[in-house]
DRENKEVEX-296226 format. One record per residue (C-alpha): residue number from 1; residue in one letter; x, y, z. Coordinates in steps of 0.02 Angstrom, whole numbers, plus 50000, padded with zeros to 5 digits. Each point is the difference from the previous one (the first is absolute). Example, Ala and Ser with C-alpha at 12.3 -4.5 7.8 and 13.67 -1.06 7.14 Angstrom:
+------+------+-------+-------+-------+
| romi | fike |    c1 |    c2 |    c3 |
+------+------+-------+-------+-------+
|    1 |    A | 50615 | 49775 | 50390 |
|    2 |    S | 50069 | 50172 | 49967 |
+------+------+-------+-------+-------+
END
This chain:
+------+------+-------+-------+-------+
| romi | fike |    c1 |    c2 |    c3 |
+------+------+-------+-------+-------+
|    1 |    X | 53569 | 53100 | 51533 |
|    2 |    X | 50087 | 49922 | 50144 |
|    3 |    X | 50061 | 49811 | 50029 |
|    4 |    X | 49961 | 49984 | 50175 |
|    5 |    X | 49919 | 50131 | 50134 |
|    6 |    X | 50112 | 50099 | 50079 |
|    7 |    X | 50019 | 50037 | 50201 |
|    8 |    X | 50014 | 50188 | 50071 |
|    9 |    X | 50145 | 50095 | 49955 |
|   10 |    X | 50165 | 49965 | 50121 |
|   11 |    X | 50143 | 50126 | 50033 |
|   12 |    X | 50183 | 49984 | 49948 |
|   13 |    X | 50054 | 49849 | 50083 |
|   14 |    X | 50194 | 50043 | 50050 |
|   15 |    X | 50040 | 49926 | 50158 |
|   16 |    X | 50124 | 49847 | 49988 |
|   17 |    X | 50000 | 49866 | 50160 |
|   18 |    X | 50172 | 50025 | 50081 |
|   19 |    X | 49992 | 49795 | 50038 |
|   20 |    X | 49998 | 49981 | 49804 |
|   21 |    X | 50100 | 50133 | 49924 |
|   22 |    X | 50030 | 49957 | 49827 |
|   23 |    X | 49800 | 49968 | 49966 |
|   24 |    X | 49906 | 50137 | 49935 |
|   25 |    X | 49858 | 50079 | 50125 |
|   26 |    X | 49883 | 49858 | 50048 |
|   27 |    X | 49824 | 50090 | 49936 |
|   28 |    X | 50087 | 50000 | 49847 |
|   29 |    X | 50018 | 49805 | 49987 |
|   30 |    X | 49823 | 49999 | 50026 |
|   31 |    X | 49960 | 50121 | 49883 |
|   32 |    X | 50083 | 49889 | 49866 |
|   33 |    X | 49921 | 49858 | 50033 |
|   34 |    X | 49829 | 50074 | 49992 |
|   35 |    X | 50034 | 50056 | 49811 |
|   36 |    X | 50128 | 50102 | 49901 |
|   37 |    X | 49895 | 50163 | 50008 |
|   38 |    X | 49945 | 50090 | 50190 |
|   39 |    X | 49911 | 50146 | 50001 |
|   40 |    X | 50109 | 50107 | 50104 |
|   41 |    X | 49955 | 50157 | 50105 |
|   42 |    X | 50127 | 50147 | 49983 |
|   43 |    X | 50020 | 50130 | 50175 |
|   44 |    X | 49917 | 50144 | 49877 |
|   45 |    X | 49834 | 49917 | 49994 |
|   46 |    X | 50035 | 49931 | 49804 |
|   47 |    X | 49960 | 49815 | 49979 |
|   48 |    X | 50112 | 49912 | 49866 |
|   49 |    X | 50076 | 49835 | 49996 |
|   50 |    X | 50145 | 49872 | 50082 |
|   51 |    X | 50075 | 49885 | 49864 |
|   52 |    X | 50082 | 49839 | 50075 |
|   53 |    X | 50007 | 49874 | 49842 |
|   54 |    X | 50155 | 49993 | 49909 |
|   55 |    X | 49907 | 50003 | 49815 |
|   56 |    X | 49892 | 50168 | 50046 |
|   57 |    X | 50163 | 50070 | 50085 |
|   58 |    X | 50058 | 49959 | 49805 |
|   59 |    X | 49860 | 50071 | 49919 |
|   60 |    X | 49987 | 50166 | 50097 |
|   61 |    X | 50200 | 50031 | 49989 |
|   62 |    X | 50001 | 49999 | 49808 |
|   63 |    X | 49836 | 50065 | 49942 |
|   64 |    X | 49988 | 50183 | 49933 |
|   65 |    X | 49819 | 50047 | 50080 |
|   66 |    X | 50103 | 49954 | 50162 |
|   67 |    X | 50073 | 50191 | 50051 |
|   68 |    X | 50150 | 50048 | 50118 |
|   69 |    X | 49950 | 50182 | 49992 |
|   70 |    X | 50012 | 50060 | 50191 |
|   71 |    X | 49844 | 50135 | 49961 |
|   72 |    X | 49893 | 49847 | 49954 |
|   73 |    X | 50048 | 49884 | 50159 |
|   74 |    X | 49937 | 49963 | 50172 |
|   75 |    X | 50108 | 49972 | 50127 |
|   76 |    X | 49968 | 49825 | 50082 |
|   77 |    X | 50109 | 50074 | 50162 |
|   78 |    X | 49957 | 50127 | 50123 |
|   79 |    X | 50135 | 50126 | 49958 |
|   80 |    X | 50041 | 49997 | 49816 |
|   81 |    X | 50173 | 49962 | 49936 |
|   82 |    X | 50073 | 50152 | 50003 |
|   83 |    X | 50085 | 50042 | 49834 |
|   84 |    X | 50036 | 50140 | 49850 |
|   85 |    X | 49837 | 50027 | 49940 |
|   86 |    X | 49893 | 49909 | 50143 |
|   87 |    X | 49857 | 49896 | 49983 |
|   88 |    X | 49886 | 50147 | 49961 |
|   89 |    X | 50113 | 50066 | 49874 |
|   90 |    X | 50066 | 49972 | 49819 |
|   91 |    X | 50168 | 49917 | 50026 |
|   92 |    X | 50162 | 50121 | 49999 |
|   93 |    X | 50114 | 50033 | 49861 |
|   94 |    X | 50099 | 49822 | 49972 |
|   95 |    X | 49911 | 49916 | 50114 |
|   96 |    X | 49950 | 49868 | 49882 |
|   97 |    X | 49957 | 49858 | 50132 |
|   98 |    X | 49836 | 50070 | 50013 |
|   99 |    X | 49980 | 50061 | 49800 |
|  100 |    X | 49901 | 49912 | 49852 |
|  101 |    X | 50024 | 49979 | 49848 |
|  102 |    X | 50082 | 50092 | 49888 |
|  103 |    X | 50075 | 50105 | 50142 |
|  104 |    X | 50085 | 49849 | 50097 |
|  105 |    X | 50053 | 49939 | 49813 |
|  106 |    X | 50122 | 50148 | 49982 |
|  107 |    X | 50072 | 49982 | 50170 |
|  108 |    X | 50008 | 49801 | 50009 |
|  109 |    X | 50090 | 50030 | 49819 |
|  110 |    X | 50125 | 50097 | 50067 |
|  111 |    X | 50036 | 49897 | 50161 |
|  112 |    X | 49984 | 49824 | 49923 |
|  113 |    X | 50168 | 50018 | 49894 |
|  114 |    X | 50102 | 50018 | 50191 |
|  115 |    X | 49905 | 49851 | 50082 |
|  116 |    X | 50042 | 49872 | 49885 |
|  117 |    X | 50062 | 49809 | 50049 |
|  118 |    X | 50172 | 50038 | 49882 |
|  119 |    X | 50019 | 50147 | 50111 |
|  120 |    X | 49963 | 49941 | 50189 |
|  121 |    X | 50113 | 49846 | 49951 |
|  122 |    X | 50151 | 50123 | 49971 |
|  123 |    X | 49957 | 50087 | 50151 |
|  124 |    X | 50026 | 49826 | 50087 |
|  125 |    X | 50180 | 50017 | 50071 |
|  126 |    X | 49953 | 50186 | 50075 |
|  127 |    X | 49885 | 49926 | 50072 |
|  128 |    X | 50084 | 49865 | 50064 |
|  129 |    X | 50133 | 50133 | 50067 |
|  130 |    X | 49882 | 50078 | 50095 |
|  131 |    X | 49927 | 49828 | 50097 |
|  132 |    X | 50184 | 49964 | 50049 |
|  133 |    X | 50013 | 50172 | 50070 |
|  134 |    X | 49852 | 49976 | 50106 |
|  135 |    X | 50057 | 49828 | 50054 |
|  136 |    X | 50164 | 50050 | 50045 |
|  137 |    X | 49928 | 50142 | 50111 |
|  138 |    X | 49898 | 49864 | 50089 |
|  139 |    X | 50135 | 49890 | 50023 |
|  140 |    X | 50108 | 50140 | 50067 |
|  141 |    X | 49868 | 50062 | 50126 |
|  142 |    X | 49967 | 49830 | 50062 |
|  143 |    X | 49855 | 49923 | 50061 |
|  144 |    X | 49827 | 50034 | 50024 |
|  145 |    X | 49982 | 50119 | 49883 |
|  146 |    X | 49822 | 50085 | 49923 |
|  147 |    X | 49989 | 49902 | 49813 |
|  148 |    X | 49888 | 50159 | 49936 |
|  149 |    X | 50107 | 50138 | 50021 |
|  150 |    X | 50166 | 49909 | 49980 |
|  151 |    X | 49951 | 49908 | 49853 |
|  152 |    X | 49814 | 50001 | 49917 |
|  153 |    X | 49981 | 50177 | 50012 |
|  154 |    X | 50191 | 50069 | 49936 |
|  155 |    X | 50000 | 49875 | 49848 |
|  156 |    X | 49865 | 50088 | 49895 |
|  157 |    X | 50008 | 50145 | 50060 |
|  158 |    X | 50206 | 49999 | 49950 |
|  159 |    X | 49946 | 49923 | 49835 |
|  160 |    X | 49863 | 50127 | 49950 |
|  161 |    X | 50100 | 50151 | 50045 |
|  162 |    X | 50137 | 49927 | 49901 |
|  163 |    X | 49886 | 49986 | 49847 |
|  164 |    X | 49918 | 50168 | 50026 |
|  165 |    X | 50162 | 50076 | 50044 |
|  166 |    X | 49963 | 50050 | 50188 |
|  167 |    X | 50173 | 50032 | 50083 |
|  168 |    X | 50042 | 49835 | 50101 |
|  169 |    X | 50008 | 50125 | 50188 |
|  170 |    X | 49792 | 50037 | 49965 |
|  171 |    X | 49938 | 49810 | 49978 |
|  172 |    X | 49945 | 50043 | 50206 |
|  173 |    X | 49899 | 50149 | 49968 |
|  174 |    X | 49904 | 49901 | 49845 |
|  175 |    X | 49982 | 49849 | 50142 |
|  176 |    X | 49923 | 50100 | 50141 |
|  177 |    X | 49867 | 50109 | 49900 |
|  178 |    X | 49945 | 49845 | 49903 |
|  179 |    X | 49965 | 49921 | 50154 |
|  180 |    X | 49891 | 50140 | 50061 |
|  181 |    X | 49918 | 50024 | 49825 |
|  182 |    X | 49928 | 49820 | 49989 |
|  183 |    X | 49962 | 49966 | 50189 |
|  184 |    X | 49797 | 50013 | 50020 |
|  185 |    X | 50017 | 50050 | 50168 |
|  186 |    X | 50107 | 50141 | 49971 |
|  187 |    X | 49868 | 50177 | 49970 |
|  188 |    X | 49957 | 50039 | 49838 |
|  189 |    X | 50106 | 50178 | 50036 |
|  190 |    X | 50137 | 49876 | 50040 |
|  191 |    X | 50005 | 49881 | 49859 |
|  192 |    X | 49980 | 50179 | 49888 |
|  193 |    X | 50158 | 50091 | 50088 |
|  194 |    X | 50104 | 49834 | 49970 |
|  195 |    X | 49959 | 50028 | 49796 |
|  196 |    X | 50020 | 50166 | 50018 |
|  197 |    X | 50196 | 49960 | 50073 |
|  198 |    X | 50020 | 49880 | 49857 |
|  199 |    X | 49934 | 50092 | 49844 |
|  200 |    X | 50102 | 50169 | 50063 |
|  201 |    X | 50144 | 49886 | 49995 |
|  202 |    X | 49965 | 49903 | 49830 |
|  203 |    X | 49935 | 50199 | 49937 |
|  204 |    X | 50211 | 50058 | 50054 |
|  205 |    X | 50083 | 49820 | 49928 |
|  206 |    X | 49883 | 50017 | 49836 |
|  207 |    X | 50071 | 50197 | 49997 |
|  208 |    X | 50176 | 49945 | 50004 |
|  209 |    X | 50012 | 49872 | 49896 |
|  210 |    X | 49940 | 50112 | 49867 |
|  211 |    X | 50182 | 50099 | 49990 |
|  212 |    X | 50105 | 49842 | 50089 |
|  213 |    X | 49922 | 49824 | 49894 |
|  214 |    X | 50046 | 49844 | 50070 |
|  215 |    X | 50001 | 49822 | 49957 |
|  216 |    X | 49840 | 49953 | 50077 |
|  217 |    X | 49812 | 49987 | 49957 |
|  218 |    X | 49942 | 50187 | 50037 |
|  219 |    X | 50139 | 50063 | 49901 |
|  220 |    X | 49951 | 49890 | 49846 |
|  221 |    X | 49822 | 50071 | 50041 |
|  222 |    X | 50047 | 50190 | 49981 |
|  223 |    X | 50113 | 49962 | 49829 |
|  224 |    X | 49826 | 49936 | 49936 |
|  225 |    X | 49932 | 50170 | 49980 |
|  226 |    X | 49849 | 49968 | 50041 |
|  227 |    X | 49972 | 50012 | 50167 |
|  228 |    X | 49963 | 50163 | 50124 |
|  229 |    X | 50044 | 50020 | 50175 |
|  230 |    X | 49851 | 49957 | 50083 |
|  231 |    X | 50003 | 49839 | 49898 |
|  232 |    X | 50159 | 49954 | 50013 |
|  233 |    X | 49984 | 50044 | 50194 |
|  234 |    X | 49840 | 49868 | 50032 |
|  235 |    X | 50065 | 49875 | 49883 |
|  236 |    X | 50165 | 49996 | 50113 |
|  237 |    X | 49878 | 49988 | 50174 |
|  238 |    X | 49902 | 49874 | 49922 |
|  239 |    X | 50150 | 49890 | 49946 |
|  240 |    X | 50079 | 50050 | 50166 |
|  241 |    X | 49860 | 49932 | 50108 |
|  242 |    X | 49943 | 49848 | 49902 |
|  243 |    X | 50199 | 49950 | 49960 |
|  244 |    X | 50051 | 49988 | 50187 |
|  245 |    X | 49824 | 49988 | 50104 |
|  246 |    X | 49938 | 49830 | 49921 |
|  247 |    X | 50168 | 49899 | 49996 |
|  248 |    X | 50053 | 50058 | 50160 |
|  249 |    X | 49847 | 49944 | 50085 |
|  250 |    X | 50022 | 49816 | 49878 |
|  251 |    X | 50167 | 49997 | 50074 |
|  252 |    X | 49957 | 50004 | 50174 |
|  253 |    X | 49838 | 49908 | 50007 |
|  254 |    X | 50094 | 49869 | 49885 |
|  255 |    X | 50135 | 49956 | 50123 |
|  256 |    X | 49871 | 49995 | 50127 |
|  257 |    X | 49907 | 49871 | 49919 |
|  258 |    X | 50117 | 49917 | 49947 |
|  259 |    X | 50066 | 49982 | 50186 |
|  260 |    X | 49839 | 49942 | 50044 |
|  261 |    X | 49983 | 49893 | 49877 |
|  262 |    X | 50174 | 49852 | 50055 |
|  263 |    X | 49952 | 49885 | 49890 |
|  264 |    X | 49991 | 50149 | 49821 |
|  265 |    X | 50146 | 50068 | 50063 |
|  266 |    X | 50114 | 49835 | 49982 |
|  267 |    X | 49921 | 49979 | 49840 |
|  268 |    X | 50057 | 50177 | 49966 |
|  269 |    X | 50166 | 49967 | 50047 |
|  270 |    X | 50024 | 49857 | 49915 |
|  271 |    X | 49955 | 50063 | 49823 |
|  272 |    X | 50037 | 50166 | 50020 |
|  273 |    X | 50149 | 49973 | 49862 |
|  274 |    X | 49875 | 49957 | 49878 |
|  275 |    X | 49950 | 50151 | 49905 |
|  276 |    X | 49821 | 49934 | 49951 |
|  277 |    X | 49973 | 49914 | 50181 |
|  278 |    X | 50025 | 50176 | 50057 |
|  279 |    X | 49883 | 50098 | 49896 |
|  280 |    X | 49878 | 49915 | 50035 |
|  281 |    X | 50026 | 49995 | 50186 |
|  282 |    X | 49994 | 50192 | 49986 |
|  283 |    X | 49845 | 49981 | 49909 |
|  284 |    X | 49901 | 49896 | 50110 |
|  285 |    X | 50049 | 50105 | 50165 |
|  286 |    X | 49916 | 50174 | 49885 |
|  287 |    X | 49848 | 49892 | 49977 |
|  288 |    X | 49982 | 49917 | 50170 |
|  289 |    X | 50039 | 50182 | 50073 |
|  290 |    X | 49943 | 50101 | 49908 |
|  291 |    X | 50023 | 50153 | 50102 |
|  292 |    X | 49915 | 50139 | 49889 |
|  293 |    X | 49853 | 49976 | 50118 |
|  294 |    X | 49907 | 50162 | 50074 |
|  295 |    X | 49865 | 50036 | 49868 |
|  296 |    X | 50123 | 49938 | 49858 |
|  297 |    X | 49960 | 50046 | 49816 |
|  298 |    X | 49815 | 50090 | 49971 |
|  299 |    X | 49943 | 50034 | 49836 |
|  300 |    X | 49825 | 50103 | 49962 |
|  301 |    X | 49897 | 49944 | 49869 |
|  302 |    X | 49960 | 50106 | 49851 |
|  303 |    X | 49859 | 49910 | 49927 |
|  304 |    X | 49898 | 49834 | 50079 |
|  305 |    X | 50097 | 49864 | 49990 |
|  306 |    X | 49954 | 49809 | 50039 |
|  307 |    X | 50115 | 49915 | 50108 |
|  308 |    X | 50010 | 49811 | 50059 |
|  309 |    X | 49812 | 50037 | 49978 |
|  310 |    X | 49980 | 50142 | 50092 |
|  311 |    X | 49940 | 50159 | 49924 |
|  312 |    X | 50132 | 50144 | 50034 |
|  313 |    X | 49918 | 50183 | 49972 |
|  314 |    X | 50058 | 50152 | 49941 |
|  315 |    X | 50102 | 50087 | 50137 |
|  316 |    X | 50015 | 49855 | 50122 |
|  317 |    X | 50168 | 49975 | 50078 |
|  318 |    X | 50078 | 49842 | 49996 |
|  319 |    X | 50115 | 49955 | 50113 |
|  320 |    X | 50122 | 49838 | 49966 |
|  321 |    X | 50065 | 49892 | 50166 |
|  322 |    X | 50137 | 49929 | 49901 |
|  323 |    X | 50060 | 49914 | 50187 |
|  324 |    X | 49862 | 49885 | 49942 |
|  325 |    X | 50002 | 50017 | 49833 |
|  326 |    X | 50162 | 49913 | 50020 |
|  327 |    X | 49936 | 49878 | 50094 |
|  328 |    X | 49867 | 49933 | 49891 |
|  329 |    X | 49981 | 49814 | 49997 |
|  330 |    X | 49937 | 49995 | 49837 |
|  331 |    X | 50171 | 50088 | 49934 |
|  332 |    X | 50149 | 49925 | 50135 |
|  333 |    X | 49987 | 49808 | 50044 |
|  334 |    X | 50016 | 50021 | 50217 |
|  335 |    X | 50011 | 50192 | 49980 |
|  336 |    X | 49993 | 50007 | 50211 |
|  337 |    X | 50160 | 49930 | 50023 |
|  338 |    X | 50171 | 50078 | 49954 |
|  339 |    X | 50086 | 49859 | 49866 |
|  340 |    X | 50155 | 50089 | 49928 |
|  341 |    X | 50011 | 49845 | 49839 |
|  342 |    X | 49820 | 50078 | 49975 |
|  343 |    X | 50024 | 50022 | 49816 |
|  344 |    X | 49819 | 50050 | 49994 |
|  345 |    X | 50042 | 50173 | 50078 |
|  346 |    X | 50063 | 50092 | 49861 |
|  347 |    X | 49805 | 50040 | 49956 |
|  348 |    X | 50001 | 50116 | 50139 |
|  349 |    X | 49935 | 50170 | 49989 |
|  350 |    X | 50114 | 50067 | 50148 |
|  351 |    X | 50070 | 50122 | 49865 |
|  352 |    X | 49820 | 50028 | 49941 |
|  353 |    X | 49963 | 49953 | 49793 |
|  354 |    X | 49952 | 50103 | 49841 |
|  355 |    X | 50069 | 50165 | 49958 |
|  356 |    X | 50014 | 50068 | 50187 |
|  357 |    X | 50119 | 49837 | 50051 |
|  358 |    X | 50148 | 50077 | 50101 |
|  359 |    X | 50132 | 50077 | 49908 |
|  360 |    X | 50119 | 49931 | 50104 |
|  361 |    X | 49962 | 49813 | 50041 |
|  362 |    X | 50164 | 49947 | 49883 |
|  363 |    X | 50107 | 50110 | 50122 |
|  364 |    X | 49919 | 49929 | 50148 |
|  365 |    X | 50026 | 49812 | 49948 |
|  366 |    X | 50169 | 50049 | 49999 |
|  367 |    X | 50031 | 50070 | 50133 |
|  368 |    X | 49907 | 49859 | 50123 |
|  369 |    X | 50080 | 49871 | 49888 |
|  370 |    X | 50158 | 50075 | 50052 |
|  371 |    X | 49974 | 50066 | 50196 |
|  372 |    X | 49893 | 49839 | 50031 |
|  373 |    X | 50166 | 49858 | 49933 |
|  374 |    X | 50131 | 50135 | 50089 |
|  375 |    X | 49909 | 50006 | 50162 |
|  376 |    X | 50008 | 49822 | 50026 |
|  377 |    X | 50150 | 49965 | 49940 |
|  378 |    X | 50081 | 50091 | 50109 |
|  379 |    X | 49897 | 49974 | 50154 |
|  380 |    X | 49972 | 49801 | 50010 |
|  381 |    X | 49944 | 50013 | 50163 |
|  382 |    X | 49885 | 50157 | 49976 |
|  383 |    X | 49840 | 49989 | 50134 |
|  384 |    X | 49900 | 50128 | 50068 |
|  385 |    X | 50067 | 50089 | 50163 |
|  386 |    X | 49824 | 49998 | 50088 |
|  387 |    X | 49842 | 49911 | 50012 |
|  388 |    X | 49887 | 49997 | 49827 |
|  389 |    X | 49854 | 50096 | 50115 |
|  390 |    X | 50104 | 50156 | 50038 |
|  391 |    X | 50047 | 50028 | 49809 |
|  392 |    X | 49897 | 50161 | 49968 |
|  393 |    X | 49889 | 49973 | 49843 |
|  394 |    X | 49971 | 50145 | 49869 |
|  395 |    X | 49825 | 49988 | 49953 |
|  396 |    X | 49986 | 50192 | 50036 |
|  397 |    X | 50083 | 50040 | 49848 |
|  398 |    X | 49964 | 49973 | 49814 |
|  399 |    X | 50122 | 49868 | 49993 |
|  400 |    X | 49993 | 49875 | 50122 |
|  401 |    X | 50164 | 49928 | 50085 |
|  402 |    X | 50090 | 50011 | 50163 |
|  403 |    X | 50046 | 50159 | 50092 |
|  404 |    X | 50164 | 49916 | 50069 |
|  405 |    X | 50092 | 49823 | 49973 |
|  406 |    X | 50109 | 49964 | 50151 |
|  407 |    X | 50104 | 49871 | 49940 |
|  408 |    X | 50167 | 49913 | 50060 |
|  409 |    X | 50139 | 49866 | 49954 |
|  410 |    X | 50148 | 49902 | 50063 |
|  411 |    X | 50123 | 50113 | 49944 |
|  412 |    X | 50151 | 49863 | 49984 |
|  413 |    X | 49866 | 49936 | 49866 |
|  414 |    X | 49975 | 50147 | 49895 |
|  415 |    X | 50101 | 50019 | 49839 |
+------+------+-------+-------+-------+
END
């Protein structure tokens, strides 16, 4: 039974409007107001559903008869995500993203212990190291200069390789074939090379630090015992690409709206001592961005399952908008409009909720908390180096955010 009749099935909506950047594609708004549930069309002819409302987003995310299983999936997109395993596949060895229960269990188990809050905190001052080393390059190359590559992008990606023990000389290589891997636009034979180039790598690292351990994460992996190549080789790409793809994206698109945005920014600056002030500025720019955005999470249903009154059927995809879902008036008082005091925010599902939530949203807060207070403190007069139409959006990719930042400053001002 059904709380309301519903219209024809609509494609994917995944186009943003270049004059409003930060807001998620405008079908999608209107989705959401029309109900939590859409029936959604997928490219392969299967007919499953769009989920908008923040408590169904819930509700799918944590429920067992929701599956991530890749074999059981439709892909909402044209070309599937490429990835180990495929959409028409059982997932790869260790690639527990896309695992149920009790096969994600013993992976998550494993990981969990190296993700911890204790453990990112200590990690703080390496972290820190590496922002002023970025900064200090800026300074010394002078204005304009590209904010993603000479600062979003080399953060995480110098963080992550530190933790998975990726000499400092390869944090390129891991930078360019991520790119390719996640861009939509990019062939499926493309996107498949570029994880080819990455999981030889990881397949070599994982090799050697078998007979030469370090003190990093893959190394505590391999002492565990348990793990074989192949596992130890996907978990590494998966950590790899979801450890330096999402916060380098947040990094970017944060600036960006936070230039836009004069009136945030001062606010920004003016608390951005204050430890709490600043968490939960970082949390309300992951929920007003949001930037997980091209088909997000999908989950298959294993059984029919009843949904903000909609009946869900065996098999049916659902797909969750979560651009909307964190935009849902009945969860985030003014949820259009970018308030960084907005202590509302730390409901978000950016980082998505029940036993898939990301891994590594601890590491994350950390490292915006720190790029984010470092970035302006040393650029007062940071402002973008061309007009607001020519930044190139990334709504071809997976993760949405800007291809390039031109920025500039008075350089007698910086510090």
């Amino acid at each position: 039974m059904t709380s309301r009749e519903l219209d024809a099935p609509v494609p994917l909506p995944t186009r943003r409007d270049p004059a409003c950047p930060f807001d998620p594609p405008p079908e999608l708004t209107r989705h959401r107001d029309g109900g939590p549930l859409t029936r959604l069309a997928f490219p392969d002819g299967h007919v499953g559903w769009l989920v908008t409302g923040y408590d169904a987003a819930r509700t799918v995310l944590s429920d067992p008869r929701f599956s991530v299983r890749p074999e059981l999936r439709h892909s909402p997109l044209p070309r599937p995500n490429v990835r180990p395993g495929g959409y028409d596949q059982s997932p790869a060895p260790g690639w527990f993203a896309s695992m149920d229960r009790p096969e994600h269990t013993r992976y998550r188990r494993l990981l969990t212990g190296q993700f911890t809050v204790r453990r990112m905190t200590v990690l703080e001052p390496r972290i820190a190291e590496i922002t002023a080393e970025q900064l200090d390059a800026m300074v010394e190359a002078g204005p304009p200069v590209d904010l993603v590559t000479a600062f979003a992008l080399p953060i995480p990606s110098l963080v992550i390789c530190e933790l998975l023990g990726v000499p400092y000389e390869d944090h390129a290589f891991f930078e360019a074939e991520t790119t390719v891997a996640v861009d939509m636009e990019n062939t499926a034979a493309q996107a498949m090379t570029a994880l080819g180039n990455l999981s030889g790598y990881l397949a070599d690292l994982v090799r050697h630090k078998r007979t030469n351990p370090g003190d990093d994460l893959l190394s505590d992996l391999i002492a565990a015992g348990d793990l074989t190549d192949d596992e130890l080789t996907n978990i590494s790409l998966l950590l790899l690409i979801g450890g330096h793809e999402t916060t380098a994206n947040m990094l970017a698109l944060g600036t960006y709206a936070l230039l836009r945005h004069p009136e945030q920014l001062a606010a920004f600056r003016a608390f951005r001592a204050d430890a709490a002030l600043t968490e939960t500025a970082v949390e309300e720019l992951l929920r007003y961005l949001t930037i997980v955005h091209l088909g997000g999470p999908n989950r298959a249903a294993l059984e029919d399952v009843e949904i903000a009154g909609q009946l869900v059927r065996k098999g049916e995809t659902v797909v969750l908008g979560l651009p909307e879902v964190n935009r849902d008036p009945g969860q985030f008082p003014d949820p259009d409009a970018l308030r960084l005091d907005h202590t509302e925010a730390r409901r978000h599902l950016a980082f998505g909720h029940g036993v898939h939530q990301c891994l590594g949203q601890q590491l994350a807060r950390v490292e915006m908390r720190i790029a984010y207070r470092a970035l302006f403190d040393r650029f007062p007069t940071l402002r973008l180096a061309a007009p607001a139409a020519d930044i190139p959006l990334r709504d071809t990719a997976l993760v949405y955010g800007v291809w390039q930042l031109p920025v500039t400053w008075d350089p007698v001002s910086c510090r």
